[in-house]
PQR file with spaces between the fields and no chain letter, atoms N, CA, C, O and H, PARSE charges and radii, in Angstrom:
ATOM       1  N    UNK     1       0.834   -1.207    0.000 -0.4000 1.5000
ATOM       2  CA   UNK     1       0.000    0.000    0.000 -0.0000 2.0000
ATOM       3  C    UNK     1       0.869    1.259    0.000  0.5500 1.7000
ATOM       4  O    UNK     1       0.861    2.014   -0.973 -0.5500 1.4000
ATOM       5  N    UNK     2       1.634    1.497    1.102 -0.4000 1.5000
ATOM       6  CA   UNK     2       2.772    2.511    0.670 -0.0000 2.0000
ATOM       7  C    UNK     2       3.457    2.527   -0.421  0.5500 1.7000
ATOM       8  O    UNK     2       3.881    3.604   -0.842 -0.5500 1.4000
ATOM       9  H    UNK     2       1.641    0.884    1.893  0.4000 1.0000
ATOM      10  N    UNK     3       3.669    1.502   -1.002 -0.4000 1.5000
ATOM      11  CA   UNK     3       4.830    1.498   -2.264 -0.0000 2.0000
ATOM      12  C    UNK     3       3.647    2.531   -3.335  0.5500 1.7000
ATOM      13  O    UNK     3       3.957    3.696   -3.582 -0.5500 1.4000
ATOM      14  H    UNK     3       3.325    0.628   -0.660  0.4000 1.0000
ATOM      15  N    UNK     4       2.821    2.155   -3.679 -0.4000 1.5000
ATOM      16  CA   UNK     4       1.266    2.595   -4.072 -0.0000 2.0000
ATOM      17  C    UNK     4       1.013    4.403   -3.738  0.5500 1.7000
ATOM      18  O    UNK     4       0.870    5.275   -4.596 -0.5500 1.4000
ATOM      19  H    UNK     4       2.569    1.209   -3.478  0.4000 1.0000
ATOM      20  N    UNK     5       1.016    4.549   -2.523 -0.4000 1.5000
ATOM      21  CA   UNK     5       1.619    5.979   -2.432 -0.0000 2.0000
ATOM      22  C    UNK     5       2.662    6.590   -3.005  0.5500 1.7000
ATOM      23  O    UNK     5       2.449    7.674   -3.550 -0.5500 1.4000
ATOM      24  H    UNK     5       1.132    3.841   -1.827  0.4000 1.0000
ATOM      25  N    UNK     6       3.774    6.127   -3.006 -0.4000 1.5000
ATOM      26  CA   UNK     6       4.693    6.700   -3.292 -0.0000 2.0000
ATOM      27  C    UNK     6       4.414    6.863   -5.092  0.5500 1.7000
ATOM      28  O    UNK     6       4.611    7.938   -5.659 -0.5500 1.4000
ATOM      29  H    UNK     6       3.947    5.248   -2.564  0.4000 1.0000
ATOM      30  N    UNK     7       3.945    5.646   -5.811 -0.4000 1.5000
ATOM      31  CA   UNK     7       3.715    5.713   -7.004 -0.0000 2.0000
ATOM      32  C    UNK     7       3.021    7.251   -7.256  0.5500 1.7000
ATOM      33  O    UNK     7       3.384    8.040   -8.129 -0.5500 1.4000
ATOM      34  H    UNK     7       3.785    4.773   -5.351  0.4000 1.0000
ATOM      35  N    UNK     8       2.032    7.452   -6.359 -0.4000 1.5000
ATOM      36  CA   UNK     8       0.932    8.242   -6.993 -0.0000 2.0000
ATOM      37  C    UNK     8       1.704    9.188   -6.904  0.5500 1.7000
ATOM      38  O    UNK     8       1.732    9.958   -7.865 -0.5500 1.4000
ATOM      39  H    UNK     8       1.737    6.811   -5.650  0.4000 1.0000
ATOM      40  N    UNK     9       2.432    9.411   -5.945 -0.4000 1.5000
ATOM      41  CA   UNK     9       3.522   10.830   -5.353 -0.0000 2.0000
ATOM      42  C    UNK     9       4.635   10.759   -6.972  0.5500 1.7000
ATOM      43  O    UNK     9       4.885   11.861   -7.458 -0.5500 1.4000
ATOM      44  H    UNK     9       2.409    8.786   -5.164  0.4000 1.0000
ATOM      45  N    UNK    10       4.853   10.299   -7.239 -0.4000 1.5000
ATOM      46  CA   UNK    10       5.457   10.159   -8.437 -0.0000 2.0000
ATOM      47  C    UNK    10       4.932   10.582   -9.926  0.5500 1.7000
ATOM      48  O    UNK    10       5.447   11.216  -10.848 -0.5500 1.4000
ATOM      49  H    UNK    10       4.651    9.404   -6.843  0.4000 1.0000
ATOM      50  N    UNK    11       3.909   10.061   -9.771 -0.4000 1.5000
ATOM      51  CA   UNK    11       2.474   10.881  -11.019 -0.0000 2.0000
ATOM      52  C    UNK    11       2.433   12.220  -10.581  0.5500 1.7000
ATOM      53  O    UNK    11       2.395   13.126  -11.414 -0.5500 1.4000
ATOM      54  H    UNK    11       3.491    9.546   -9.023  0.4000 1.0000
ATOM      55  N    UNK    12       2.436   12.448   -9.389 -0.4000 1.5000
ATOM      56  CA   UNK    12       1.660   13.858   -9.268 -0.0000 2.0000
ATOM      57  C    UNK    12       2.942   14.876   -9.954  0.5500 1.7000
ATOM      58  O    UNK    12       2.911   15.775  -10.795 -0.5500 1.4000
ATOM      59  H    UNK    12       2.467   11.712   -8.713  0.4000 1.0000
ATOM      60  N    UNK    13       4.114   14.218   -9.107 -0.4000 1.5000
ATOM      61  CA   UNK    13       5.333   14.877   -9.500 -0.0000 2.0000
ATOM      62  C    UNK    13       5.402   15.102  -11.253  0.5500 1.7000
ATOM      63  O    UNK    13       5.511   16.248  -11.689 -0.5500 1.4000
ATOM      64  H    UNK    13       4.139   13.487   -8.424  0.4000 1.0000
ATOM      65  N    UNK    14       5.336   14.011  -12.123 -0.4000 1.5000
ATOM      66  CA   UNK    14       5.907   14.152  -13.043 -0.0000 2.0000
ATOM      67  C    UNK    14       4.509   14.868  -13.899  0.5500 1.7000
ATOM      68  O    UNK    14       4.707   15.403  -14.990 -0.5500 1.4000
ATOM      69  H    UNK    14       5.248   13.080  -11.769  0.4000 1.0000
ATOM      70  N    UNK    15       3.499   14.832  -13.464 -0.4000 1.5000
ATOM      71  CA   UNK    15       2.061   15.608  -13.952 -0.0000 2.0000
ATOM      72  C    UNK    15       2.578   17.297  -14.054  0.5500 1.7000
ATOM      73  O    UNK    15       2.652   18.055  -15.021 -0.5500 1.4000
ATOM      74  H    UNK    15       3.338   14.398  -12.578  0.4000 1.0000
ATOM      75  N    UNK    16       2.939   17.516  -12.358 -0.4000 1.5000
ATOM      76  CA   UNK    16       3.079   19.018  -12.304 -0.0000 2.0000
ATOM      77  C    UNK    16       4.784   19.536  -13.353  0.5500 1.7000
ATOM      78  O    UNK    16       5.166   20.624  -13.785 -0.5500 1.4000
ATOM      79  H    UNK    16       2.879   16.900  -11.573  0.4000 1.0000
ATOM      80  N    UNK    17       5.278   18.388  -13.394 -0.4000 1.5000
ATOM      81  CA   UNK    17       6.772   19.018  -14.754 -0.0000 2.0000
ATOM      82  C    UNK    17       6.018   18.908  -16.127  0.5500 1.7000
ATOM      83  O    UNK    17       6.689   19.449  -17.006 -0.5500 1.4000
ATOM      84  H    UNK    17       4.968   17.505  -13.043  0.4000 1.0000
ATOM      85  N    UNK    18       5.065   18.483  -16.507 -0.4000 1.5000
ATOM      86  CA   UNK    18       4.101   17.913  -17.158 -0.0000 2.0000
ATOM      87  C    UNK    18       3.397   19.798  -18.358  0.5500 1.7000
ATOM      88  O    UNK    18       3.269   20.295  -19.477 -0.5500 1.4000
ATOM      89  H    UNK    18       4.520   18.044  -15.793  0.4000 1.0000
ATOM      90  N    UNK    19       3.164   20.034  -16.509 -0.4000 1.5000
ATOM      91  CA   UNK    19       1.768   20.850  -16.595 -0.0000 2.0000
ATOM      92  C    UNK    19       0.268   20.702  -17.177  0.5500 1.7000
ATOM      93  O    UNK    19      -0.491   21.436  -17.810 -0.5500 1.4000
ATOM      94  H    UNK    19       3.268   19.631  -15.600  0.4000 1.0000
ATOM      95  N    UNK    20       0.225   19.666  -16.762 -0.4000 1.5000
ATOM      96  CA   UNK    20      -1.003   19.286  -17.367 -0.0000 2.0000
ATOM      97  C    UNK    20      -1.947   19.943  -16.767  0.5500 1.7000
ATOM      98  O    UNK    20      -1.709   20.669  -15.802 -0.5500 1.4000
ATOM      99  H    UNK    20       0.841   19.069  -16.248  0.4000 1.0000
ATOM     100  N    UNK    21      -3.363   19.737  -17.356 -0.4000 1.5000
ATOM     101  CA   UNK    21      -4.606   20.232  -16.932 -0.0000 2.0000
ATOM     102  C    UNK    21      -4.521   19.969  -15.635  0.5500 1.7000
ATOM     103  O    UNK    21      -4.070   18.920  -15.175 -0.5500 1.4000
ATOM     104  H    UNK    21      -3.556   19.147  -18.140  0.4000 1.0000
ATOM     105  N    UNK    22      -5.030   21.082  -14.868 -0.4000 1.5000
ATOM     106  CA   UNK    22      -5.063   21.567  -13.211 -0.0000 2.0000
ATOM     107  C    UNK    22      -6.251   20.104  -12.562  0.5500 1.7000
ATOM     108  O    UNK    22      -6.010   19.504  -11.515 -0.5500 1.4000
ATOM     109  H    UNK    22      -5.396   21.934  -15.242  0.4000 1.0000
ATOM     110  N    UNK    23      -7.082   19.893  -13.175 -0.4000 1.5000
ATOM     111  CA   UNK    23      -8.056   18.961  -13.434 -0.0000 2.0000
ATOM     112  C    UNK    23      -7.500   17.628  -12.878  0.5500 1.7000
ATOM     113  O    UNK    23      -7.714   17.031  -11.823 -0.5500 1.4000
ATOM     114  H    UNK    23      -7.279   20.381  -14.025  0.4000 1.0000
ATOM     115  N    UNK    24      -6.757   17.380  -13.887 -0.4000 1.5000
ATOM     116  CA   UNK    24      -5.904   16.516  -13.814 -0.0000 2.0000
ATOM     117  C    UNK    24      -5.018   15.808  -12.500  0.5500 1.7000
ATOM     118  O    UNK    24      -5.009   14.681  -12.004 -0.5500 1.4000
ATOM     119  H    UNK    24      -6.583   17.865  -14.744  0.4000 1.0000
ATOM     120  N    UNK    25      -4.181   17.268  -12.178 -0.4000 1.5000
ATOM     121  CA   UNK    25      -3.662   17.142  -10.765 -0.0000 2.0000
ATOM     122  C    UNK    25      -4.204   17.428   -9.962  0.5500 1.7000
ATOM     123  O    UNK    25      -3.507   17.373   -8.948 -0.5500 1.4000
ATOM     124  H    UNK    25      -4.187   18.184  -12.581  0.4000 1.0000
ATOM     125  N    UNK    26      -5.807   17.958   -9.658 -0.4000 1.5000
ATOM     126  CA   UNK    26      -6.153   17.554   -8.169 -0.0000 2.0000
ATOM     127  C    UNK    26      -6.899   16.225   -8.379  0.5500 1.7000
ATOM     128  O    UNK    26      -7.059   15.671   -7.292 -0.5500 1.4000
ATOM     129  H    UNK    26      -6.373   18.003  -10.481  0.4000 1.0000
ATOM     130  N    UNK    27      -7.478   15.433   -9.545 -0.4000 1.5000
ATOM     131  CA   UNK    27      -7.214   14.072   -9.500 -0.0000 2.0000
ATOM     132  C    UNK    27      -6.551   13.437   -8.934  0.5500 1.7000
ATOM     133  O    UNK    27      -7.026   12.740   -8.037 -0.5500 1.4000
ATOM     134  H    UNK    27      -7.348   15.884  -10.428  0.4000 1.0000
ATOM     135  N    UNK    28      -5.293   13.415   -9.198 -0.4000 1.5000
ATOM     136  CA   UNK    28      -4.166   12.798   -8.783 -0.0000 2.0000
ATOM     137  C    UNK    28      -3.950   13.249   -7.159  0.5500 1.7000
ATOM     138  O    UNK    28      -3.463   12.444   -6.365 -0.5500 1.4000
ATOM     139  H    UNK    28      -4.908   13.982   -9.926  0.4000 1.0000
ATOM     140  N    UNK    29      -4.343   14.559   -6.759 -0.4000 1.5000
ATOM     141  CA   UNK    29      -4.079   14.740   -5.342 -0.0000 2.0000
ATOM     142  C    UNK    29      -5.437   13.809   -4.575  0.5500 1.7000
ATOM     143  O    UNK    29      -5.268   12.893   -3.771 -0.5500 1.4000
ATOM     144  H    UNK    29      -4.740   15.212   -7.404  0.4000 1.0000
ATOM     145  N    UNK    30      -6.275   14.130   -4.881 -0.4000 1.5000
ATOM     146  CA   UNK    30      -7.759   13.935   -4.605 -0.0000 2.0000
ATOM     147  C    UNK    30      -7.091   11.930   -4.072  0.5500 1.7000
ATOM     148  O    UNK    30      -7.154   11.341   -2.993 -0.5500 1.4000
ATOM     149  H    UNK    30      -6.412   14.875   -5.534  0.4000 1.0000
ATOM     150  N    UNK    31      -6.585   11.536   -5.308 -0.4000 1.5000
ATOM     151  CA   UNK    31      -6.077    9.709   -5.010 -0.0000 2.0000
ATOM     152  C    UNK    31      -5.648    9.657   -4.174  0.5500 1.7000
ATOM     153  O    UNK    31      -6.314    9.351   -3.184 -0.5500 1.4000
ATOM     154  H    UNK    31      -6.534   12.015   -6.185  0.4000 1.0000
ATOM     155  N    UNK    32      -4.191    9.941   -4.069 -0.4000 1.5000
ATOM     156  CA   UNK    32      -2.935   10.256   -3.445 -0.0000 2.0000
ATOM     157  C    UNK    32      -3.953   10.727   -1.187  0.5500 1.7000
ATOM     158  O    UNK    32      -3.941   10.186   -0.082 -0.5500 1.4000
ATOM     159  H    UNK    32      -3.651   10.189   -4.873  0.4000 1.0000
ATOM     160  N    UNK    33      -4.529   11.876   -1.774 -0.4000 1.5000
ATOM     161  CA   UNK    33      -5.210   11.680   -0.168 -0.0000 2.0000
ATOM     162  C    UNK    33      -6.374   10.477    0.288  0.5500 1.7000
ATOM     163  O    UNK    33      -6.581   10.359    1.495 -0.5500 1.4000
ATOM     164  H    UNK    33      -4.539   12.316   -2.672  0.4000 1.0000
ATOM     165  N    UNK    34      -7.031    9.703   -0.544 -0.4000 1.5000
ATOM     166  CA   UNK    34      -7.958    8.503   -0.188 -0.0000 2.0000
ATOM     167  C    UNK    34      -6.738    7.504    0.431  0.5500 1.7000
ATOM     168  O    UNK    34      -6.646    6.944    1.523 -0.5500 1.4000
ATOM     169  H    UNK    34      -6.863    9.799   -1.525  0.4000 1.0000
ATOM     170  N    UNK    35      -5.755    7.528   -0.861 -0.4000 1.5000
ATOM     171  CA   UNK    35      -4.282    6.090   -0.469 -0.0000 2.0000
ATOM     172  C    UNK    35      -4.087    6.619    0.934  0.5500 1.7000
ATOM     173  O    UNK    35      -4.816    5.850    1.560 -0.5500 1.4000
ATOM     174  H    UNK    35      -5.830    7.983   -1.749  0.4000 1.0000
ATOM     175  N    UNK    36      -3.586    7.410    1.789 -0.4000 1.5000
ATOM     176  CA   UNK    36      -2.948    7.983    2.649 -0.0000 2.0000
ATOM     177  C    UNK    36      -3.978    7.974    3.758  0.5500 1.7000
ATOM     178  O    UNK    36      -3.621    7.809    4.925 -0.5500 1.4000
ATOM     179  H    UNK    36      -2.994    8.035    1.281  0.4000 1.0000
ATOM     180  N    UNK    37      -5.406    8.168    3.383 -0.4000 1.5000
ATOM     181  CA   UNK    37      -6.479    8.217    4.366 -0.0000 2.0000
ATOM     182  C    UNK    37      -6.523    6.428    4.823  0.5500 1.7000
ATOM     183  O    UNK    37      -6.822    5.961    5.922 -0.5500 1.4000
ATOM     184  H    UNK    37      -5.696    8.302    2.436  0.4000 1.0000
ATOM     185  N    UNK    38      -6.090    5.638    3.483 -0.4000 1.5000
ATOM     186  CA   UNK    38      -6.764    4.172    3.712 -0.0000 2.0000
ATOM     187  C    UNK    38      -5.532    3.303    4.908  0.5500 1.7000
ATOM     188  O    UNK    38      -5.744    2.377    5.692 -0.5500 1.4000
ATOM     189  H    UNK    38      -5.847    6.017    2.591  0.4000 1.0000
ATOM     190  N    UNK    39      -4.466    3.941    4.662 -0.4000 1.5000
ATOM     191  CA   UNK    39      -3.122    3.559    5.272 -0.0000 2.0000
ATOM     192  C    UNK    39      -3.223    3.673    6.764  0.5500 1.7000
ATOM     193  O    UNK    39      -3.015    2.930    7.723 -0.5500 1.4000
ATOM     194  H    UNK    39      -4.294    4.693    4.025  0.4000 1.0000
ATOM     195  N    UNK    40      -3.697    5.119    6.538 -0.4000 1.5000
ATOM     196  CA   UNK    40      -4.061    5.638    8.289 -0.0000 2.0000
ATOM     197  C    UNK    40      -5.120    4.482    9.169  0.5500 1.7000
ATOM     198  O    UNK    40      -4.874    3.738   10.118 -0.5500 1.4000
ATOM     199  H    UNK    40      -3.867    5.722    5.759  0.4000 1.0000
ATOM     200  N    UNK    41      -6.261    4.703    8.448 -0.4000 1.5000
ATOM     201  CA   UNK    41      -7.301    3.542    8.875 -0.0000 2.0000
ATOM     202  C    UNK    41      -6.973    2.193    9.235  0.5500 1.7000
ATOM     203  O    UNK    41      -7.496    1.549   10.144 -0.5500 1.4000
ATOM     204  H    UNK    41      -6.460    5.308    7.677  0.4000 1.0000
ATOM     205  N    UNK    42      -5.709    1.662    8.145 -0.4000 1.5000
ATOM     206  CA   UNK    42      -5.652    0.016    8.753 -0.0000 2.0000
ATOM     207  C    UNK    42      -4.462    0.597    9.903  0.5500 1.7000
ATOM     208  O    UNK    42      -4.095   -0.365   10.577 -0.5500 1.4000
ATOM     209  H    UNK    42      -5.284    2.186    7.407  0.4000 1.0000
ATOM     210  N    UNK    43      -3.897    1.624   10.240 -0.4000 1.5000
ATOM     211  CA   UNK    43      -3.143    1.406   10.980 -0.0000 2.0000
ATOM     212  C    UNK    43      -3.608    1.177   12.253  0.5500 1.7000
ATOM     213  O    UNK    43      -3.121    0.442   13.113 -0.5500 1.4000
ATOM     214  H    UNK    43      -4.196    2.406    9.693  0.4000 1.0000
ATOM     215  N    UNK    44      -4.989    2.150   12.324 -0.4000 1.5000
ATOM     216  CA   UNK    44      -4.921    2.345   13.005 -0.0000 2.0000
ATOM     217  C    UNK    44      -6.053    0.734   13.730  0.5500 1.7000
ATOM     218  O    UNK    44      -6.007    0.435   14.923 -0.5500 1.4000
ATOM     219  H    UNK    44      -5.384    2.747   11.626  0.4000 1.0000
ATOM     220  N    UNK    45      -6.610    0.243   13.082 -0.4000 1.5000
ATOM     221  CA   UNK    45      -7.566   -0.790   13.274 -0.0000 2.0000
ATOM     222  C    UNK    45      -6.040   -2.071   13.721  0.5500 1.7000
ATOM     223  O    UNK    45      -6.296   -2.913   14.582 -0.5500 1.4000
ATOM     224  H    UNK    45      -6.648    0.486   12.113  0.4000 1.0000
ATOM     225  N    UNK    46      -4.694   -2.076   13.119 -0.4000 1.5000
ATOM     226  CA   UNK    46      -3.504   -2.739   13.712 -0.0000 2.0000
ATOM     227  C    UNK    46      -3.555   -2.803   15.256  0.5500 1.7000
ATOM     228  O    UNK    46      -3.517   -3.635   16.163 -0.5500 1.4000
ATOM     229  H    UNK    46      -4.487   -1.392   12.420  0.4000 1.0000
ATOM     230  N    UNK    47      -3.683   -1.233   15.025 -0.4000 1.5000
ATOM     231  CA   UNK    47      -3.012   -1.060   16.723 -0.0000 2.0000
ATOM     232  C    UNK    47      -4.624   -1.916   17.981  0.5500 1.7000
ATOM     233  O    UNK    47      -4.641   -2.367   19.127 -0.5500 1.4000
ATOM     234  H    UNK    47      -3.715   -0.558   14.289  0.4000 1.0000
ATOM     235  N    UNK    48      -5.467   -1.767   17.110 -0.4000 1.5000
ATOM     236  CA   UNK    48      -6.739   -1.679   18.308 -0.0000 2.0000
ATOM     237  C    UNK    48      -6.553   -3.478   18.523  0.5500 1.7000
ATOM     238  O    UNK    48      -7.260   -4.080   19.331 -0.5500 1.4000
ATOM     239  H    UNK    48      -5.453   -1.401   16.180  0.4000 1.0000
């Protein structure tokens, strides 16, 4: 799942050298925060 983050962190990166449609990259942010929200959640369901 992290490796998966980092991917998207990698899209976003090469989107914004890119410049693509703005559209586009809060797509990619919009992902990038669900991946990061979903990471948090199992962590935290680990710990319980």
């Amino acid at each position: 799942m992290l490796r998966l983050s980092l991917q998207i962190t990698f899209q976003v990166k090469s989107v914004k050298r890119r410049r693509a449609s703005r559209r586009q990259f809060l797509r990619l942010m919009y992902l990038k925060a669900i991946f990061i929200t979903d990471e948090t959640l199992w962590g935290l369901l680990e710990d319980v």
